[in-house]
C-alpha positions in Angstrom: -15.1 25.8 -5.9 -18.1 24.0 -6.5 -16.4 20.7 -8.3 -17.3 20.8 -12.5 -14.0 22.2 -13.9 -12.6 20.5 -16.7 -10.3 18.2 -17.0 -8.4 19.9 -19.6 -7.9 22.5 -17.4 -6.3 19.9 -14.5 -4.3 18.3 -16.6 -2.9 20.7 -19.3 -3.9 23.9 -19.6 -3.2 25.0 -16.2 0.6 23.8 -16.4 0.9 25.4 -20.3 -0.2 28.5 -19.2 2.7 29.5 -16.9 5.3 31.8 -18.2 8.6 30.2 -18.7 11.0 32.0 -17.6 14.6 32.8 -19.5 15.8 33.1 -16.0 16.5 29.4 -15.7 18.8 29.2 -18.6 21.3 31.1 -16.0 20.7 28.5 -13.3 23.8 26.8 -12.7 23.3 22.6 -11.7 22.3 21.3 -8.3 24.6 19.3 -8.2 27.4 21.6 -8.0 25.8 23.9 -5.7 25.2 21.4 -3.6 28.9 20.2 -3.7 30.0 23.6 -2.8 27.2 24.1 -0.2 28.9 21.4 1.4 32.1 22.2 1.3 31.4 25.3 2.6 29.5 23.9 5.5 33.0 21.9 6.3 34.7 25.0 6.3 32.8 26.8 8.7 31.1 29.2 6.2 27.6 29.0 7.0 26.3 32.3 4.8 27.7 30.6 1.8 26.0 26.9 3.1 23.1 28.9 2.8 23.4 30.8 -0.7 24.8 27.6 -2.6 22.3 25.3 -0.8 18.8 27.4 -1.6 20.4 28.1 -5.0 20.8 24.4 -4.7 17.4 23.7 -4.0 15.9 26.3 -6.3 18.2 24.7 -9.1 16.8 21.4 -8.7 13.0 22.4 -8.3 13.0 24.8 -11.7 14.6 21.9 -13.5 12.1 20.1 -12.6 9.0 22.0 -13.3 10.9 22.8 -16.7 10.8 19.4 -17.9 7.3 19.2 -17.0 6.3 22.4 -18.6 8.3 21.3 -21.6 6.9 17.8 -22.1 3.2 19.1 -21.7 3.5 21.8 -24.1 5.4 19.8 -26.8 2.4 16.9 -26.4 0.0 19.9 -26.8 1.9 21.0 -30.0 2.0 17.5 -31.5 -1.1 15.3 -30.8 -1.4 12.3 -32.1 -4.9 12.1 -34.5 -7.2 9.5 -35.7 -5.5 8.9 -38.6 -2.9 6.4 -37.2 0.2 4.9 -39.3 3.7 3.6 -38.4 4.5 6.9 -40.1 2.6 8.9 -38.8 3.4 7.4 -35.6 7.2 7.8 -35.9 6.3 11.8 -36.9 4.8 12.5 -34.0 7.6 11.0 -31.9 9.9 12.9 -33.6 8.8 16.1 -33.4 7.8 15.6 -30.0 11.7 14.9 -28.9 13.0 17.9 -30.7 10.3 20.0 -29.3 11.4 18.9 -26.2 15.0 19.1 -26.5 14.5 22.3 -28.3 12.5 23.8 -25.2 14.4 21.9 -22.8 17.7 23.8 -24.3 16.3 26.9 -24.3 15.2 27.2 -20.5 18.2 25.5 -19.1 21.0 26.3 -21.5 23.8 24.0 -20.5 21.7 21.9 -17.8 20.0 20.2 -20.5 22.8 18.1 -20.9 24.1 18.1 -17.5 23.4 14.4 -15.5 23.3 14.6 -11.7 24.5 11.3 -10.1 22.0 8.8 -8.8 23.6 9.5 -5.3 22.8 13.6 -5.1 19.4 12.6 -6.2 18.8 10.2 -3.6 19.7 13.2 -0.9 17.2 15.5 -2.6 14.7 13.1 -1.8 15.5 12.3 1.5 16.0 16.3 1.9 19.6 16.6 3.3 19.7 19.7 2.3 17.6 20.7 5.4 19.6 19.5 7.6 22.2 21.6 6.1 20.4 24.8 6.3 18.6 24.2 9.9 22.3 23.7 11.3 23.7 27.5 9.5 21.0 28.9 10.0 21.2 28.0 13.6 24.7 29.4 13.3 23.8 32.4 11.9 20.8 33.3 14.6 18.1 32.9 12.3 16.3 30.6 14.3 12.5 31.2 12.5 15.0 29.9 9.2 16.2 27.4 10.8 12.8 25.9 12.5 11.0 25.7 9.2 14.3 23.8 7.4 14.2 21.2 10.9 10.8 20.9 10.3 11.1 19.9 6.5 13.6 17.7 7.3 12.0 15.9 9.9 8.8 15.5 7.7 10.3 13.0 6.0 13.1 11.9 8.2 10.9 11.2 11.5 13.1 8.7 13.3 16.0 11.0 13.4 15.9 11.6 17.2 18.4 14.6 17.0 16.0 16.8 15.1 13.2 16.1 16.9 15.3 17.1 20.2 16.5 20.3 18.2 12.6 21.3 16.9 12.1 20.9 20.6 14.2 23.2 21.1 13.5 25.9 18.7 10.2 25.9 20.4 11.4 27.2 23.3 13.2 30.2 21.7 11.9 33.3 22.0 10.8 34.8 18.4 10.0 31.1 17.2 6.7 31.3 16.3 4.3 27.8 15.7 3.8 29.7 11.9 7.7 29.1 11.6 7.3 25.6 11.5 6.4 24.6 8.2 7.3 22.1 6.0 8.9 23.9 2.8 8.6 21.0 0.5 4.9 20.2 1.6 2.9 19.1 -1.5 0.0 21.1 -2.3 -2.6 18.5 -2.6 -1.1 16.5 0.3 -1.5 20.0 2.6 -4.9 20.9 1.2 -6.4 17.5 1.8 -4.7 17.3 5.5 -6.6 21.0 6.5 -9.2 19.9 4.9 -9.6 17.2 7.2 -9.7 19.2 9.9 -11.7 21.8 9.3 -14.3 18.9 8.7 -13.4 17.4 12.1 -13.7 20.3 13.6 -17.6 20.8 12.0 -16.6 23.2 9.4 -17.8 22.3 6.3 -18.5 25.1 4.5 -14.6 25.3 4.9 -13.5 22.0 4.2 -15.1 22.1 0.9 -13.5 24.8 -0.4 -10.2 22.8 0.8 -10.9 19.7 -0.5 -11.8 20.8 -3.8 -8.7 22.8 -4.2 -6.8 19.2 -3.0 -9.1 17.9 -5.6 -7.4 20.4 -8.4 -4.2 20.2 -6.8 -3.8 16.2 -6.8 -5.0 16.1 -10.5 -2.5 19.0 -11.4 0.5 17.0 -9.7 -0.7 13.6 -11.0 0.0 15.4 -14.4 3.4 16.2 -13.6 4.2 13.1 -12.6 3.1 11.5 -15.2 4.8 13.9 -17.7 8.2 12.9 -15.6 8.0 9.5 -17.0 8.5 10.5 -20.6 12.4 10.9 -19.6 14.8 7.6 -19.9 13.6 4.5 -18.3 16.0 2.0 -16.4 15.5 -1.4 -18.2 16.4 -4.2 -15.6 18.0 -7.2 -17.1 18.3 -5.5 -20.5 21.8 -4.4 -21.7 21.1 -2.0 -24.7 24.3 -2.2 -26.3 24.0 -6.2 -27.2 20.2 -5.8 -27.2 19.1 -6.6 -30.9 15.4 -6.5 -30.9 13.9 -4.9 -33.4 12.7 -1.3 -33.7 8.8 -1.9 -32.5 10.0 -4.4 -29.1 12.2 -1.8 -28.1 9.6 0.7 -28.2 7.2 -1.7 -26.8 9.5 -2.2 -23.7 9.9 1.7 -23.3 6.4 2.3 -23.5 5.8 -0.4 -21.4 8.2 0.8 -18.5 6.6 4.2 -18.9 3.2 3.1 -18.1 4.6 1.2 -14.9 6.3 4.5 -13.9 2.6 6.7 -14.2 1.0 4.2 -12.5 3.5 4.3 -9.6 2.4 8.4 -10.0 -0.6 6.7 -7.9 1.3 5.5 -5.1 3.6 8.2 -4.9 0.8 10.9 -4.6 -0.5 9.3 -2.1 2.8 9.0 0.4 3.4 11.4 2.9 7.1 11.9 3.2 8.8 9.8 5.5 6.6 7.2 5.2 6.6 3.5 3.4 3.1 2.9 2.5 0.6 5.2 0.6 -2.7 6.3 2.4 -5.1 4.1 1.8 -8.1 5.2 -0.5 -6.5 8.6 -0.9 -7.9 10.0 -4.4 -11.8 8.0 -3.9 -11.3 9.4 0.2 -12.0 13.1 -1.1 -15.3 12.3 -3.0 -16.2 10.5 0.4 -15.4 13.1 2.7 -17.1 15.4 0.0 -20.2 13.9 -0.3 -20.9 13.8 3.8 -19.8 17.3 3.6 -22.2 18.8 1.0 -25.1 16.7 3.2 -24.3 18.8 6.2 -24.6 22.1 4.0 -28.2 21.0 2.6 -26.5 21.0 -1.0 -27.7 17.4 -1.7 -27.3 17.8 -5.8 -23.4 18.1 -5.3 -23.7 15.6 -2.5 -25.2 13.0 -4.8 -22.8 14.0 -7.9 -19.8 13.2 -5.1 -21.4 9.6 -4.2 -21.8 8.6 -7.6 -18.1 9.8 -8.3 -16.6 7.5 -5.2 -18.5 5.1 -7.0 -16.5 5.0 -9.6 -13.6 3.5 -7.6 -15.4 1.2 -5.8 -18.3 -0.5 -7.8 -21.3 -1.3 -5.4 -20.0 -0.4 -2.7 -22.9 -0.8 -0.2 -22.9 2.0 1.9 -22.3 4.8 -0.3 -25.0 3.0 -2.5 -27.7 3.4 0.0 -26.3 7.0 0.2 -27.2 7.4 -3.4 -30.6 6.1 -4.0 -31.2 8.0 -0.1 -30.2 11.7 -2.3 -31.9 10.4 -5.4 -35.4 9.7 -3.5 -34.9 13.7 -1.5 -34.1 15.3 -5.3 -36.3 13.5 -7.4 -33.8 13.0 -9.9 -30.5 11.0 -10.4 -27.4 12.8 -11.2 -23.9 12.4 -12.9 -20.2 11.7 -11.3 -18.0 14.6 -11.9 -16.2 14.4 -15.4 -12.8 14.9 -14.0 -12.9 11.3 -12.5 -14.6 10.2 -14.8 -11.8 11.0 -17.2 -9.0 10.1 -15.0 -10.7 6.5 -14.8 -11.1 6.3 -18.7 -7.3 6.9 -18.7 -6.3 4.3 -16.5 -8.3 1.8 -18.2 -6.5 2.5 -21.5 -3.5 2.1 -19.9 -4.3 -1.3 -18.7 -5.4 -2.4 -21.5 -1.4 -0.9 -23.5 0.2 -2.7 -20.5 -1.7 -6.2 -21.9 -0.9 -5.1 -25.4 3.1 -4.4 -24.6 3.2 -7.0 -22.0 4.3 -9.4 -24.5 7.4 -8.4 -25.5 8.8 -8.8 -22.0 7.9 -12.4 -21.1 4.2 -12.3 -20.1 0.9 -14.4 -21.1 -2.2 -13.0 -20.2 -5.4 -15.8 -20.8 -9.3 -15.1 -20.9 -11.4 -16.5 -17.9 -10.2 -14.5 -14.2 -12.1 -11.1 -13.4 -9.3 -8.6 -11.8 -11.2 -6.8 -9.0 -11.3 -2.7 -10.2 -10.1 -3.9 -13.5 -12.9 -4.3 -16.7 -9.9 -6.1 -18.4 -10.5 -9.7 -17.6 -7.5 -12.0 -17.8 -4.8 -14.6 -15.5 -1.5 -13.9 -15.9 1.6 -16.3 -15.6 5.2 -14.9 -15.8 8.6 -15.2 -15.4 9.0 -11.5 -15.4 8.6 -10.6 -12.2 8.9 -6.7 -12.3 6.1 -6.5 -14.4 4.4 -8.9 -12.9 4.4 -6.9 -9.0 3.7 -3.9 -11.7 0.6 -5.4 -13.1 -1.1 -6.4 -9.8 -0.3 -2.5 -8.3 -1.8 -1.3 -11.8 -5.0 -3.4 -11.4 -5.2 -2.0 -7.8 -6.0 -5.2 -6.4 -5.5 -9.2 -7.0 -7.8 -12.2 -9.1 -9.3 -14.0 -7.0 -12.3 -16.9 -7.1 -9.9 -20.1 -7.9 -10.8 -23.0 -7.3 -10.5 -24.9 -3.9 -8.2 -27.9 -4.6 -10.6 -30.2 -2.1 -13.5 -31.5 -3.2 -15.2 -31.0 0.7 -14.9 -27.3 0.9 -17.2 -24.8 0.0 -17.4 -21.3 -0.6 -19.4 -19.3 2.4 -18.8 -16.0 1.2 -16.6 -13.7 -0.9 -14.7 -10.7 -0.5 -18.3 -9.2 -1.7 -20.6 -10.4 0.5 -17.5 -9.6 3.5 -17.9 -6.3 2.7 -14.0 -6.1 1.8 -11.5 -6.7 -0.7 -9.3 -10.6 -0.6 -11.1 -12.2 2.0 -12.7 -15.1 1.7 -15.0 -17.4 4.1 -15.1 -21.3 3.6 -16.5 -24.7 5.6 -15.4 -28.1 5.6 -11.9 -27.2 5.0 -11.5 -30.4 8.1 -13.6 -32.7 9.5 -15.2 -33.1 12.6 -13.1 -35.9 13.4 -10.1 -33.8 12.6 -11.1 -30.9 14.8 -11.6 -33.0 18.0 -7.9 -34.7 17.2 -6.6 -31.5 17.2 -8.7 -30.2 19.9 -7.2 -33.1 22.1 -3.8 -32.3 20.5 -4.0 -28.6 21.6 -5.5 -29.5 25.1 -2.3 -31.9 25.7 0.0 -29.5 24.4 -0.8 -27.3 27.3 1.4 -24.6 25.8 3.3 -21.5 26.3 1.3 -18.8 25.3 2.3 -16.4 22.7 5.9 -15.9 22.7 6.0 -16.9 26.5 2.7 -14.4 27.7 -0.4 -16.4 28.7 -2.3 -13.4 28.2 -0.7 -11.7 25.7 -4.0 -9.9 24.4 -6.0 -9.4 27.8 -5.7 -10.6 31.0 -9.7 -12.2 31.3 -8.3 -14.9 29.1 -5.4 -17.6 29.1 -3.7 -17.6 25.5 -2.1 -21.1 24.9 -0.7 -22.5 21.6 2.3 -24.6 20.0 3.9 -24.4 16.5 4.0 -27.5 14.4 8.0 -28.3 15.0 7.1 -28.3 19.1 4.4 -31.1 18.4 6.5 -33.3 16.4 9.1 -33.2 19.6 6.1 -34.1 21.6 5.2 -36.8 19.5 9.1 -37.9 19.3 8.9 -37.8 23.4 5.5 -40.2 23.1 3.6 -37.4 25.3 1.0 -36.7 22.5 -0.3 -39.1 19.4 2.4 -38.7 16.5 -0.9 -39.3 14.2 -2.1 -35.6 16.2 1.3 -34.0 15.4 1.2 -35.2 11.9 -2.5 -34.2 11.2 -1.7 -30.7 12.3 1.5 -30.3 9.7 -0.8 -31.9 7.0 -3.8 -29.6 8.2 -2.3 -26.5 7.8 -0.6 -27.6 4.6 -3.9 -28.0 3.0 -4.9 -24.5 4.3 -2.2 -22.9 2.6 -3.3 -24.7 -0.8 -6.7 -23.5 -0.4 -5.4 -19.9 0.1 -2.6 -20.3 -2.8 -5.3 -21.7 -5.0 -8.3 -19.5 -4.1 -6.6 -16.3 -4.6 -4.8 -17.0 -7.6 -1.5 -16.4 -6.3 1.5 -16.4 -9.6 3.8 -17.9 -6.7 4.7 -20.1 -4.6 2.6 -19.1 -0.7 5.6 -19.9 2.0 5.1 -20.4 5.8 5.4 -17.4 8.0 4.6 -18.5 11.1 1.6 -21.1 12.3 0.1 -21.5 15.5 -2.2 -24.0 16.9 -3.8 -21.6 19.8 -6.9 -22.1 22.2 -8.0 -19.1 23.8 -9.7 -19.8 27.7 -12.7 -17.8 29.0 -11.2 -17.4 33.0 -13.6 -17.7 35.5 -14.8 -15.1 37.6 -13.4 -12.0 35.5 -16.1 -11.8 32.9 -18.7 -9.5 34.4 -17.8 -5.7 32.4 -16.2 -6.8 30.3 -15.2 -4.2 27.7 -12.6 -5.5 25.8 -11.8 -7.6 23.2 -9.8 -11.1 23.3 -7.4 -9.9 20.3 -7.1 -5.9 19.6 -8.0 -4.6 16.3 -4.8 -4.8 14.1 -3.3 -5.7 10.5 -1.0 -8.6 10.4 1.3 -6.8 7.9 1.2 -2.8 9.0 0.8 -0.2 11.8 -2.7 0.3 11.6 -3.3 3.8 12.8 -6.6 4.5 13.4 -6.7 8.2 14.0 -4.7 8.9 10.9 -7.0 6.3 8.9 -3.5 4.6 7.6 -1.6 1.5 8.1 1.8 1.9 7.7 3.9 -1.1 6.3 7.2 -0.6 8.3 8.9 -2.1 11.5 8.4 -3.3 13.7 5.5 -4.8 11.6 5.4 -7.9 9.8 5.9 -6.4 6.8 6.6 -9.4 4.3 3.9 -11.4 5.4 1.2 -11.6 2.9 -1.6 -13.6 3.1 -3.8 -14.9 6.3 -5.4 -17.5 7.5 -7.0 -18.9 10.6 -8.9 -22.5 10.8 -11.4 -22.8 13.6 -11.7 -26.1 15.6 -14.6 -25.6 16.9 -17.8 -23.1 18.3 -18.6 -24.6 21.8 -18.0 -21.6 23.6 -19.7 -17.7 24.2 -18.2 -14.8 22.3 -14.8 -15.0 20.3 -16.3 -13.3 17.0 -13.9 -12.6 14.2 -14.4 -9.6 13.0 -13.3 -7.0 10.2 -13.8 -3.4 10.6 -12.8 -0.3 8.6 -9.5 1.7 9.1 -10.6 3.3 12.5 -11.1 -0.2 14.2 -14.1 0.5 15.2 -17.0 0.1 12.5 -17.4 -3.5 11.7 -17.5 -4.5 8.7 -17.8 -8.2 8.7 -18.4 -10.8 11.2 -16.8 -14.5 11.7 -18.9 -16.9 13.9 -16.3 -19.9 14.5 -17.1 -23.8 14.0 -14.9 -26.8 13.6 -13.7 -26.8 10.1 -14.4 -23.2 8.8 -11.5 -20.9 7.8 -11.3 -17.6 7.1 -8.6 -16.2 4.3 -7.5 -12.3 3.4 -4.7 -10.8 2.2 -2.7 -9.0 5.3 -2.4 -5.5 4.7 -4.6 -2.6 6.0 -7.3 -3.2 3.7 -8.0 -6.3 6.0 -8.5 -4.5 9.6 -9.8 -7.4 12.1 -9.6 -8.6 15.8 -11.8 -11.4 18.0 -14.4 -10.3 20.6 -13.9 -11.5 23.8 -14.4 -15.2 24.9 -16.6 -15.0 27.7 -17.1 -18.6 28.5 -15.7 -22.0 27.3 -12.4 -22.4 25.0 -12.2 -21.3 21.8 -9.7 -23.4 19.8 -7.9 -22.7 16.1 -5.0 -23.0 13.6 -3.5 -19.7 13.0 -1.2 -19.2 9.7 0.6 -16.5 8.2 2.5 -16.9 4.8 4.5 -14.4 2.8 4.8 -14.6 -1.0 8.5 -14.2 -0.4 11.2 -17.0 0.1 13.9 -15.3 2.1 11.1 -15.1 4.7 10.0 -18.3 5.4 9.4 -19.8 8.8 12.7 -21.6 9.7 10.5 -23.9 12.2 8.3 -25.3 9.4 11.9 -25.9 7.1 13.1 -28.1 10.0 9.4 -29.4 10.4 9.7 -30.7 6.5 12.9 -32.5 7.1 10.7 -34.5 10.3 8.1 -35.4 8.4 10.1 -36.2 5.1 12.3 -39.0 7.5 9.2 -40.5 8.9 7.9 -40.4 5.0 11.3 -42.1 3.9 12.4 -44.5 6.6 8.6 -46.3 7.5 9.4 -45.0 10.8 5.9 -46.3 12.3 7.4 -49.6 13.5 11.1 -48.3 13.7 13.0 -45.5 15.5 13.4 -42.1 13.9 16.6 -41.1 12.4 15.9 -37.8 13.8 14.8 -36.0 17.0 12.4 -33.2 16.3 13.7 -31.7 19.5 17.4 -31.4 17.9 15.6 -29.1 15.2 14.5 -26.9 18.3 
């Protein structure tokens, strides 16, 4: 396919079009076909686990797809028009839900009122029923059956160790063939876009285009489903419906509100392979990307431009696909147009943003003129109490405000997430003084400390790795073996810091300690000739960062609550020991950090912010590291019994009296 189909035909036509079948009004509940699958399976009965569990399966997935059929035709049938009146409003919505019901009745017979419990849901998701059907099938020598329902269930279940063994296993049988391992509930768009990938890795790109236009048609066809899922009851935390007395309109309001949430979460959930916590980053802009290289390599620069000026649509000025753009414009002579079906899909997102402003008021929030969102064009702050619709908002808006202001009147703004070539980072000077860097400088050189986590080269072994949290120099300055005024400065230090980065990107909440780490890195003598790696690895502070995959994943063992990050340099006096950010693969650099006593740089800590430190090849290279999470339960328990120090030697004038407490009994 060559990319200009319609966007009627994604998102409607091709859905209305299928025959519904009077089969399903036959099918009997999942539920209870699971229940008996199950029982069965207890009792030994392995070719009834198998008939009740794929009639199980088959139950659940036409139900499905007969809601969704259901809910687009009935939109279809009953548009809402121009002419637009609480009436006519009202007569729309009614017709709609007995179109529905009507439909909805007639396909599934007595399923339309049947509710399956959150519990047997859960398990569909998770796909027990695999498990199931890999273990009779195993008992009823069908091992080619039994391979592809181990593999399905392992898609999306990959630390349990026990399947792995047993796919490990099948692969050894003879009549298992690698064809047999296939992952039955695999996602169209999700499978296209993965061969796709290949085939262009592989140099094929005649091939992957075909693929990742059909992953182009698939995504857009299962976004629509999703979305149409949504129209069904919504769960309305804190509300109970049977004392709630608002009137008519704020009860739609809230429903229509909690329904826009859910398709935006159609988003994130597209973009999550199974088994996995976090959605692939970039995943819908990623196929115009991969697109527009791969109509260059087949000399079919018209579709290549019209797939640049597409990705542009998600990311606004972005500077290398830019320069890609005005490079095809200046070969074709002529400019060109993104592809509608993006174009479209865009247009409905804004609208949607703009009907979560509007029905954000009835559930507790204030939205104010003045903050640019980044990838919104709606322009607003936000303050809130709600807080599910405030974590709702920012994943709508695909990003966070940011450009407050600085709190201190001595630091400045170096550069922007702009001109970092990223999204939430932000470079700033004079956030200390040079007085306050050589302080600390001494402070960290006394300190003499411990390394990370006990490893004095944690990172690479051409450099010694030294550093001490702020609770360890308060007990040194207790003990009188470094200046209390030292230990202080570096608790007050890094509380400005995290005002700078509370303030600077806007943040609706309070920004908590994670962890902070006054660390000096040390050039060792005699092992720098060669050198070919770096002082800190390429990494994100708050996910997996896998490289080959082009994914972070936010999961254990990763810091996964931590949020924000900062790190304070204390001075530049040495060779190497760049900061740097780099794209997904950790290896193209996007941005580069030179460090100097009182600069800091500030990002957000997830996979969008890829970034490591070149080696230190000479001299030491001294800063404050900090982490902080947005949420409470994860604060650092050191800088809790750090507070209780510092508010003693605020309380008790403790400069020319003894401390009430030991910092080293907070240890």
């Amino acid at each position: 396919m060559d990319g200009n189909f319609s966007p009627a035909a994604i998102f409607s036509v091709v859905l209305l079009t299928v025959v519904l079948s009077s089969s399903t009004a036959f099918l009997e509940p999942c539920d209870l076909l699971y229940d008996k699958a199950v029982q069965a399976f207890s009792n030994g009965d392995y070719t009834n686990v198998v008939s009740y569990m794929e009639g199980a399966l088959s139950s659940y997935t036409e139900v499905r797809h007969t809601k969704v059929r259901c809910r687009l035709r009935c939109q279809d049938q009953h548009p809402f028009d121009e002419t637009f009146s609480d009436m006519r409003f009202t007569d729309v919505l009614l017709r709609r839900a007995a179109c529905m019901n009507t439909c909805i009745e007639e396909k599934l017979g007595t399923q339309s009122v049947h509710k399956i419990s959150e519990d047997v849901v859960q398990d569909f998701h998770r796909r027990i029923p695999y498990n199931y059907l890999q273990l009779a099938y195993q008992k009823l020598k069908q091992p080619e059956k039994a391979a592809a329902a181990a593999h399905t269930y392992f898609q999306a279940n990959p630390e349990h160790v026990e399947m792995g063994q047993n796919l490990e296993q099948y692969k050894d049988l003879q009549g298992v063939k690698e064809d047999h391992f296939v992952d039955r509930e695999a996602r169209p768009h999700q499978r296209s876009f993965a061969a796709a990938v290949r085939l262009y890795d592989n140099g094929d790109h005649k091939g992957a285009i075909a693929l990742f236009e059909e992953a182009l048609v698939e995504y857009y066809k299962a976004d629509s489903e999703c979305r149409a899922l949504c129209q069904w009851p919504q769960k309305f935390e804190g509300h109970d419906y049977l004392r709630y007395r608002y009137s008519l309109h704020e009860l739609v309001s809230d429903h229509f509100t909690q329904v826009l949430h859910c398709e935006h979460e159609c988003v994130r959930d597209l973009a999550t392979r199974p088994g996995r916590l976090s959605p692939m980053e970039n995943y819908l802009p990623l196929h115009y990307d991969y697109l527009q290289f791969a109509y260059f390599h087949v000399d079919r620069l018209d579709k290549a431009l019209q797939c640049a000026l597409t990705y542009l649509l998600f990311h606004k000025g972005e500077e290398s696909m830019t320069d890609n753009v005005n490079y095809y414009r200046e070969v074709l002579a002529h400019d060109g147009e993104p592809r509608e079906e993006a174009a479209w899909y865009l247009r409905r997102h804004k609208q949607e943003l703009e009907l979560l402003l509007i029905g954000s008021k009835t559930m507790g929030v204030e939205f104010t003129e003045g903050v640019s969102y980044q990838n919104c064009s709606v322009k607003c702050s936000l303050t809130t109490t709600a807080e599910r619709f405030h974590v709702a908002f920012f994943k709508y808006c695909s990003g966070i405000c940011v450009g407050g202001p600085l709190v201190y009147d001595s630091v400045q703004l170096v550069q922007n997430s702009a001109a970092l070539n990223g999204t939430q980072r932000v470079l700033l000077d004079h956030v200390i003084s040079e007085e306050e860097c050589l302080d600390l400088r001494r402070l960290a050189v006394t300190m003499a400390g411990d390394g990370y986590r006990g490893k004095m080269s944690p990172h690479t072994p051409n450099e010694k790795f030294e550093g001490a949290t702020v609770l360890k120099t308060l007990q040194y300055g207790y003990e009188g073996r470094v200046p209390m005024r030292s230990a202080r400065l570096f608790y007050d230090i890094s509380e400005r810091a995290r005002r700078v980065i509370e303030s600077y990107f806007l943040l609706n909440s309070t920004l908590h300690f994670s962890y902070t780490h006054l660390v000096c890195r040390t050039a060792i003598t005699g092992q720098q000739d060669h050198r070919n790696d770096l002082s800190h690895p390429i990494h994100a502070d708050n996910c997996l960062l896998d490289p080959e995959a082009n994914e972070c994943w936010k999961e254990p063992p990763a810091y996964t609550y931590r949020d924000y990050s900062a790190l304070l340099y204390l001075n530049g006096d040495f060779e190497g020991g760049e900061f740097i950010f780099t794209e997904m693969d950790a290896k193209t650099v996007t941005a580069s950090v030179k460090p100097m006593c009182g600069r800091m740089v500030g990002f957000s800590s997830g996979g969008e912010n890829p970034h490591g430190v070149k080696a230190v090849t000479s001299g030491q290279r001294c800063a404050v590291a900090l982490w902080f999470t947005l949420d409470p339960l994860f604060r650092e328990l050191e800088r809790l019994q750090a507070d209780e120090v510092i508010q003693a030697l605020d309380t008790q004038s403790v400069w020319g009296q003894g401390l009430n407490i030991n910092p080293k009994d907070e240890l």
